[in-house]
C-alpha positions in Angstrom: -78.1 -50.2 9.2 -76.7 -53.8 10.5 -76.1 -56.5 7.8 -76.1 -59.6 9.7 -74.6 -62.6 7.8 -75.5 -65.4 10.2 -77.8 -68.2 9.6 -79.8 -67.1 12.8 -81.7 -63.7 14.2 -79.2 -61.1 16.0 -81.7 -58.9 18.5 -80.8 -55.2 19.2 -82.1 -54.0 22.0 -82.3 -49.9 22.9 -79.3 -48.9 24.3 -77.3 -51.6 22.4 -74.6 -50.2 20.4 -72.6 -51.3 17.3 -69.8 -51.7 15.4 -69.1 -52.6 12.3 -65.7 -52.8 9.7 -65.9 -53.7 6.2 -62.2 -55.1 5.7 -61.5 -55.4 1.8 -58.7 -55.8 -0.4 -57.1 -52.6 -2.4 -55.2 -53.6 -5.4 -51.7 -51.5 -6.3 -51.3 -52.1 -9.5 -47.6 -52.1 -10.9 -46.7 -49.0 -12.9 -44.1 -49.1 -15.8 -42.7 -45.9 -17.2 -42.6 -46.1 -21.6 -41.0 -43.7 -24.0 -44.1 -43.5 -26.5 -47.2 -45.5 -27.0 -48.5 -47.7 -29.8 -50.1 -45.6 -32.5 -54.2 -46.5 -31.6 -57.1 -45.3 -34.3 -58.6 -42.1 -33.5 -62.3 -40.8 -34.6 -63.6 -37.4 -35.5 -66.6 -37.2 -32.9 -66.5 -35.3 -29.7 -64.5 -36.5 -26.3 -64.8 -40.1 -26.1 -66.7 -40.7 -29.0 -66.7 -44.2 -30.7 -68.7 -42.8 -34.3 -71.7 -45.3 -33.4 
């Protein structure tokens, strides 16, 4: 698969041969270390479960 983002046709011939590099940005977040965390509500339901 070739995902051409040019305003005009690109031709492959057989025997051409192709390249392509997707170039994208990874994030790295900062990370801070804490003694405890602020108390949050909990529910009764199963893993991940919001009581709807």
């Amino acid at each position: 698969m070739l995902f051409n983002h040019l305003e005009v046709n690109f031709i492959m011939k057989p025997g051409d041969r192709a390249a392509q590099m997707i170039v994208q940005v990874i994030a790295t977040p900062e990370v801070a270390e804490v003694e405890d965390l602020d108390a949050t509500v909990r529910r009764e339901g199963v893993f991940g479960s919001t009581d709807v």
